[in-house]
Each structure stands twice: as C-alpha cells, then as structure tokens.
DSSP file (Angstrom, degrees, kcal/mol; ACC not computed):
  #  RESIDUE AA STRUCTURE BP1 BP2  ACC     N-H-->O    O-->H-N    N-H-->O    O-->H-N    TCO  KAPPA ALPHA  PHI   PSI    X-CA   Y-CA   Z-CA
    1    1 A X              0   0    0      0, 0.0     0, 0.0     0, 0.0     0, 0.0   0.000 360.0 360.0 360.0 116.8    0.0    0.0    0.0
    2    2 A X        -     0   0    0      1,-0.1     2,-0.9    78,-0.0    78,-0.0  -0.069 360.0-104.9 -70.3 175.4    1.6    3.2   -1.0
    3    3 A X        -     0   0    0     73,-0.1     2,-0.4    49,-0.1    -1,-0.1  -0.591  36.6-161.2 -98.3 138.0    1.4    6.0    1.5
    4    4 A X     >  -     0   0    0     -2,-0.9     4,-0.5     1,-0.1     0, 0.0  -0.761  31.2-103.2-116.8 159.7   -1.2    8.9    1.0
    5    5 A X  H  > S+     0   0    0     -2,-0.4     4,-2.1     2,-0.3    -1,-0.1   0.558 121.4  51.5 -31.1 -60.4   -1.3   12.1    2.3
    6    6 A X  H  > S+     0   0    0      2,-0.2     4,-1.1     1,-0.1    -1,-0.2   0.752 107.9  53.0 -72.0 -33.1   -3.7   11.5    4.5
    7    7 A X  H  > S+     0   0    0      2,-0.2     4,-1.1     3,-0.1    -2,-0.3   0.616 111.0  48.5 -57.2 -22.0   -1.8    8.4    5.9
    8    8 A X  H >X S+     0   0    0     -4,-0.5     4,-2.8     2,-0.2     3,-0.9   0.943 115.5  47.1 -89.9 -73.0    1.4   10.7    6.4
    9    9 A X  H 3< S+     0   0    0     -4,-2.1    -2,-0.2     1,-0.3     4,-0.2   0.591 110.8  48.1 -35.0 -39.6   -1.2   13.3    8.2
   10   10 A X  H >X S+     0   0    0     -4,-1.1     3,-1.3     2,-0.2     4,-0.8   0.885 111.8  53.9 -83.9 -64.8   -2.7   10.4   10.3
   11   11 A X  H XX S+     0   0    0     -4,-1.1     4,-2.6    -3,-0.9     3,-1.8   0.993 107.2  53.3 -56.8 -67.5    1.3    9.3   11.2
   12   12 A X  H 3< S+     0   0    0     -4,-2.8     4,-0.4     1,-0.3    -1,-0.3   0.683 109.0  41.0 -75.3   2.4    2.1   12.9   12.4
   13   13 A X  H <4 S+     0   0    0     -3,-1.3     6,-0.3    -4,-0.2    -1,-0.3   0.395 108.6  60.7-106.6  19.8   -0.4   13.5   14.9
   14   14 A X  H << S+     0   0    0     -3,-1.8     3,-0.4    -4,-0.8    -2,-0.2   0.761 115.2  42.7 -67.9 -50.4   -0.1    9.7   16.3
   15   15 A X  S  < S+     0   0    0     -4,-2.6     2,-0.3     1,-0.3    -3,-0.1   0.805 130.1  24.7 -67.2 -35.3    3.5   11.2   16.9
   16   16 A X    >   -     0   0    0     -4,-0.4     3,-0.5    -5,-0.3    -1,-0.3  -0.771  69.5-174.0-139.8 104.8    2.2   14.5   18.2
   17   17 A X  G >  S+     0   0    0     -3,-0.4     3,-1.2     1,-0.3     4,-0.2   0.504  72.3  81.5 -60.0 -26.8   -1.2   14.1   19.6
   18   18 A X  G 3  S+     0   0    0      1,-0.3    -1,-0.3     2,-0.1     3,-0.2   0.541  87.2  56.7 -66.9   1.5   -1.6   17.7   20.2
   19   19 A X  G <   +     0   0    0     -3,-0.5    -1,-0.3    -6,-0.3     5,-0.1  -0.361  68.9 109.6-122.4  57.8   -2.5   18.2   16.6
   20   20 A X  S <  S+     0   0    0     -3,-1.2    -2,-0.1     1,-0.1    -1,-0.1   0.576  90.1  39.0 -77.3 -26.8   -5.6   15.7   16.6
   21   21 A X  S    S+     0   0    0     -4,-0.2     2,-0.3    -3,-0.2    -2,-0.1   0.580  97.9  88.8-106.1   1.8   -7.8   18.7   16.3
   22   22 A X  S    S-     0   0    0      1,-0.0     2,-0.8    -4,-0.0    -3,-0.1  -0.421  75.6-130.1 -90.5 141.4   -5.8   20.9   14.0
   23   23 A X        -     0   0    0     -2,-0.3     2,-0.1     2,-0.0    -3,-0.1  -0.702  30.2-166.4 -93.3 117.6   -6.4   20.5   10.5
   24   24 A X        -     0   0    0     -2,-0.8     2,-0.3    -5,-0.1     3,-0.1  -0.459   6.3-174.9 -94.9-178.8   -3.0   20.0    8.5
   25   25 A X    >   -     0   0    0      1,-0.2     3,-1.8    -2,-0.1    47,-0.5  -0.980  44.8 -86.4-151.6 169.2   -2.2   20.2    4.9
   26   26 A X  T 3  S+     0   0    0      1,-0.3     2,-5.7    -2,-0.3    46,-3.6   0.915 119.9  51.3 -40.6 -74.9    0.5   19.7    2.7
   27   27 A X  T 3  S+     0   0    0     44,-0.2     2,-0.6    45,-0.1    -1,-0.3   0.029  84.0 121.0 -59.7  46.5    2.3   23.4    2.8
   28   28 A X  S <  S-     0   0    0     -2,-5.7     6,-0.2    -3,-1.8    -1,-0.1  -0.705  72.5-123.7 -85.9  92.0    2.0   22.7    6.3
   29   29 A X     >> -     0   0    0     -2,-0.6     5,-2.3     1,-0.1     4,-0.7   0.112   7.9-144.8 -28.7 122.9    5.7   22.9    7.6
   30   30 A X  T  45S+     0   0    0     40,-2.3     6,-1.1     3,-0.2    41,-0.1   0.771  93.3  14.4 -73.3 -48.8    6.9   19.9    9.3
   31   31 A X  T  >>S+     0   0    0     39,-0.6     4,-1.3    38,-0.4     5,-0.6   0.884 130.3  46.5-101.3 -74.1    9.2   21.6   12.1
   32   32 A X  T  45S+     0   0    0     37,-0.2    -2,-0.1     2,-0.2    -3,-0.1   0.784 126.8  18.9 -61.0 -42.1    8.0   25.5   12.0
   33   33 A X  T  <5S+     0   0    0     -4,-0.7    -3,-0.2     1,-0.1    -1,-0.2   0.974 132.8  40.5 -80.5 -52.2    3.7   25.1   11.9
   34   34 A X  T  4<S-     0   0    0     -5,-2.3    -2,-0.2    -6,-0.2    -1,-0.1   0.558  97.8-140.1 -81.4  -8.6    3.3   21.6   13.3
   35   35 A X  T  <5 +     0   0    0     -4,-1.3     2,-1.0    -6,-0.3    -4,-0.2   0.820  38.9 163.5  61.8  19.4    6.2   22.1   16.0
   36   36 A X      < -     0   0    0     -6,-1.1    -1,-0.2    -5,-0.6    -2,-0.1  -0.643  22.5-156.4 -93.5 100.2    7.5   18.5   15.5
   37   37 A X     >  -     0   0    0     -2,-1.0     4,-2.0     4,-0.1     3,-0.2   0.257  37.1 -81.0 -56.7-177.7   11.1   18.4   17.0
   38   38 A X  H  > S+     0   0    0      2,-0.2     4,-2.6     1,-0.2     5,-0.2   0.896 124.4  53.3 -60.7 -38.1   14.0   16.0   16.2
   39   39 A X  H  > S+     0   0    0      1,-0.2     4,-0.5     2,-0.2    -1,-0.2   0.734 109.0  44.7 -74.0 -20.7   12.5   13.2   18.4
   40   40 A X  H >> S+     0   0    0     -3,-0.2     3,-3.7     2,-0.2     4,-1.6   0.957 106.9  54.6 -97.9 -40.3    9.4   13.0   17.0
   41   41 A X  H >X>S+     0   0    0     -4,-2.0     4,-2.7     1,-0.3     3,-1.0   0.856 109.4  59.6 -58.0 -69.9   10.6   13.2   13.1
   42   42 A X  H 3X5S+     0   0    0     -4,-2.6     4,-2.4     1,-0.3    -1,-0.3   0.708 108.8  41.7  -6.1 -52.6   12.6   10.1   14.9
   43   43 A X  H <X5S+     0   0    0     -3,-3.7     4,-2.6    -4,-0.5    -1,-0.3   0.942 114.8  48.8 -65.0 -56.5    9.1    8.6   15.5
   44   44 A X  H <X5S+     0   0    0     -4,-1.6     4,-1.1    -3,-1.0     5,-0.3   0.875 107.2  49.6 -57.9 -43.1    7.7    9.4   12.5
   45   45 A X  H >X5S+     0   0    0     -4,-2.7     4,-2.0    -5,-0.4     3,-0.7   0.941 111.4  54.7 -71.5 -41.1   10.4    8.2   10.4
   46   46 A X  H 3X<S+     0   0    0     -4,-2.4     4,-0.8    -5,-0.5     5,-0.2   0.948 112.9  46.1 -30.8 -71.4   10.2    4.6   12.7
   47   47 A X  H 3X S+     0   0    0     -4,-2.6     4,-0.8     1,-0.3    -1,-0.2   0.423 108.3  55.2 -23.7 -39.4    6.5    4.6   11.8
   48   48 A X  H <X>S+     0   0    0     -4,-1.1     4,-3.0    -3,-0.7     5,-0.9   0.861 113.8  41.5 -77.5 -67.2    7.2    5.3    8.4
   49   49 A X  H  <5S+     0   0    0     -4,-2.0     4,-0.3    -5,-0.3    -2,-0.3   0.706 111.1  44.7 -56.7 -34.1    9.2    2.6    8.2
   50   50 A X  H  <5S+     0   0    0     -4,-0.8    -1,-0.2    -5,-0.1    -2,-0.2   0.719 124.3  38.3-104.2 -21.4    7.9   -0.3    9.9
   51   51 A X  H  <5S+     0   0    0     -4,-0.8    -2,-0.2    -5,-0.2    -3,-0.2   0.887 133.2  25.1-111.3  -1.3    4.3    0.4    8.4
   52   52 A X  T  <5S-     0   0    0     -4,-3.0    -3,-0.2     2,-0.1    -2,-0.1   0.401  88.1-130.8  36.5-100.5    5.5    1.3    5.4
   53   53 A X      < +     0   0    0     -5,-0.9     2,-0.3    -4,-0.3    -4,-0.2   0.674  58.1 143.0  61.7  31.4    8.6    0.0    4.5
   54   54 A X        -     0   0    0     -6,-0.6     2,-0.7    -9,-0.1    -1,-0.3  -0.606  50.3-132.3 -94.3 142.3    9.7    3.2    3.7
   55   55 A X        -     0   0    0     -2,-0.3     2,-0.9    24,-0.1   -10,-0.0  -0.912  18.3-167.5 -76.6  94.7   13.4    4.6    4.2
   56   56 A X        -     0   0    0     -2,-0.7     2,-1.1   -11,-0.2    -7,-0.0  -0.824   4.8-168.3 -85.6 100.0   13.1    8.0    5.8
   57   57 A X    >>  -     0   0    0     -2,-0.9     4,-2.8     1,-0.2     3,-1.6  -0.681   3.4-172.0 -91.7 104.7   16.8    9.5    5.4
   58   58 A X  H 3> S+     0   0    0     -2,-1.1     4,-0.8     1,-0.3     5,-0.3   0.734  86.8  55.1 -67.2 -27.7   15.9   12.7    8.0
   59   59 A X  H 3> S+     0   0    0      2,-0.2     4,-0.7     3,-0.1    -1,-0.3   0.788 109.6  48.5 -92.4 -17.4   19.7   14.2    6.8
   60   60 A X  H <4 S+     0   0    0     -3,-1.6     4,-0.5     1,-0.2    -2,-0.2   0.939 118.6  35.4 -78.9 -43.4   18.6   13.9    2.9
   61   61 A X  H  < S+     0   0    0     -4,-2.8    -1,-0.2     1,-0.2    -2,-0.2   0.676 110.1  54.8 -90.3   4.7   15.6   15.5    3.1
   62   62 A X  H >< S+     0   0    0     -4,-0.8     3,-4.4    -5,-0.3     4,-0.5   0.656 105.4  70.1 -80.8 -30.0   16.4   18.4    6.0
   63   63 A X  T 3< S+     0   0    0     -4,-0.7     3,-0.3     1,-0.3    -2,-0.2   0.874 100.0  51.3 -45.7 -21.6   19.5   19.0    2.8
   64   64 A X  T 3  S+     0   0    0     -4,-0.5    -1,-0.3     1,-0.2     5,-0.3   0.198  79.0 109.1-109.1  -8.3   16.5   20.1    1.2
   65   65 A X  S X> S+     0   0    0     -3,-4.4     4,-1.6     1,-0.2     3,-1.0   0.716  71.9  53.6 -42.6 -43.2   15.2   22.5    3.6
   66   66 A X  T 34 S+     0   0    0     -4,-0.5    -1,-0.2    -3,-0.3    -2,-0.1   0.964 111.0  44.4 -77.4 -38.5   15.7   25.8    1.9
   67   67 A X  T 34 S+     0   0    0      1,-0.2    -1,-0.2     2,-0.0    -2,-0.2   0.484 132.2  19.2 -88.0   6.9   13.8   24.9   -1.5
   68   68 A X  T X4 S-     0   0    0     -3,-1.0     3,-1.1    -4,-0.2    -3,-0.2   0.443  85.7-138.6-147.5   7.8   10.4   23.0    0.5
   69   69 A X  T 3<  -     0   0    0     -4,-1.6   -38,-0.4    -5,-0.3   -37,-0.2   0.716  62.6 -65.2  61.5  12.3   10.7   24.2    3.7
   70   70 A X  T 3  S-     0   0    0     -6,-0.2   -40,-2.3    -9,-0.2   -39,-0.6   0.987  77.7-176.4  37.2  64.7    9.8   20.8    5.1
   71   71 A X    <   -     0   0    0     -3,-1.1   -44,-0.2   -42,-0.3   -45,-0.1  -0.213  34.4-122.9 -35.8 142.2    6.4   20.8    3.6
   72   72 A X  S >> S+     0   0    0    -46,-3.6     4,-3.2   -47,-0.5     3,-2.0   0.833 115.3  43.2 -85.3 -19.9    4.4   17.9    4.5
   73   73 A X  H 3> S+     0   0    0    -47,-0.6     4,-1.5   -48,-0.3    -1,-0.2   0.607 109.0  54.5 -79.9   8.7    3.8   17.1    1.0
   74   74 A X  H 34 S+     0   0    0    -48,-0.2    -1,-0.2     2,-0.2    -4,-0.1   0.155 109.9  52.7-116.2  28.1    7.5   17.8    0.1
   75   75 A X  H X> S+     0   0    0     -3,-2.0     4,-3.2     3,-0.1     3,-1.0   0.531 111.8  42.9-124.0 -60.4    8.0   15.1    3.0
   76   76 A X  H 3X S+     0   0    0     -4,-3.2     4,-1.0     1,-0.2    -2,-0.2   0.829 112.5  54.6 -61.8 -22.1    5.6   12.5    1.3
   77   77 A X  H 3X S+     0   0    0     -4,-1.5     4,-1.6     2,-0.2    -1,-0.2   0.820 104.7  56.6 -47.2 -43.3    7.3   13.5   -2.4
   78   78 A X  H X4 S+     0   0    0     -3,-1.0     3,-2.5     1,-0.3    -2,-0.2   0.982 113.6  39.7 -74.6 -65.1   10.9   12.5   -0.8
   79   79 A X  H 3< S+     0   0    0     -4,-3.2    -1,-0.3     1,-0.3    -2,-0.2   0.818 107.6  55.9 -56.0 -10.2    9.5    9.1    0.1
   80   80 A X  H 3< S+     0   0    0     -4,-1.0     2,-0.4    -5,-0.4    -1,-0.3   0.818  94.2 102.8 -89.1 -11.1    7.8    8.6   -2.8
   81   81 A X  S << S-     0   0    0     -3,-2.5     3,-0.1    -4,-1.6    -1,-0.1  -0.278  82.3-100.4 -38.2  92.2   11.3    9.3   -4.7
   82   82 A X        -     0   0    0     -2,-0.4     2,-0.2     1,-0.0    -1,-0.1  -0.049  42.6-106.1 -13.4 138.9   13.5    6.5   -6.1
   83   83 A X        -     0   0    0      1,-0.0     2,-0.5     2,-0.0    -1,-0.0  -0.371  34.1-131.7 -54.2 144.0   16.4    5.5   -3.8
   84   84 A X              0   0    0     -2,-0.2    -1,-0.0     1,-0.1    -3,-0.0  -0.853 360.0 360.0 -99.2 150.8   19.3    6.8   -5.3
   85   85 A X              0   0    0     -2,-0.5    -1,-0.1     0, 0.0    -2,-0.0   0.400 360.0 360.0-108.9 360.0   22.2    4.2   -5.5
C-alpha cells in the first residue's frame, strides 16, 4: 500500500497528539507550523518505516530544507522518490 497524504497526516499527529484537532495540509511545515522536534521526526520516520517500509533519510531531506521548507507534501514526495544508488 503506497502511502497517501492523508496516511502521512494520520502518522504525524499519532506522533504528536496535540494536533488531533488541528487540521493540517501539505504546505504545512513539518518543524515550523506543526512544532515536530527532532525526536518526534525520529518517531515518525520509525513509523514510516515499519508500516510502510519506507526509508526516511531525515539528513537527505532536512538537505533540502531551503527549496520545500519541510512541507508535508514535500516530506511525502521525498519518500515517494527512487532511492538513489
């Protein structure tokens, strides 16, 4: 099952429960709107991964910080990227 949007949304307030009532959206910022520290991207990227089977590399896609602003859609785009080899 690929991962939607709404399944990525669903994953980051399981990780930070204090945004069960907020409504996000893709241009939501990952770190700056949602407040989601190092520990929980930690979480998230587990999550990601064991329900998933997705590779989150948190240092390739923060590299990427200036041009998407860690977006949430520019979080599900990374994963949906070929690995590079």
């Amino acid at each position: 099952m690929d991962l939607t949007l709404d399944m990525l949304i669903n994953l980051i307030k399981e990780v930070q429960p204090g945004l069960q009532d907020m409504t996000i959206t893709g241009n939501d910022s990952v770190v700056d709107d949602l407040a989601i520290d190092s520990l929980d991207l930690l979480q998230l990227s587990r999550r990601i991964s064991r329900d998933y089977d997705l590779d989150l590399d948190l240092d390739a896609w923060n590299a990427g910080a200036d041009e998407h602003q860690r977006s949430v859609s520019s979080l599900l785009g990374f994963l949906a990227a070929p690995a590079e080899v």
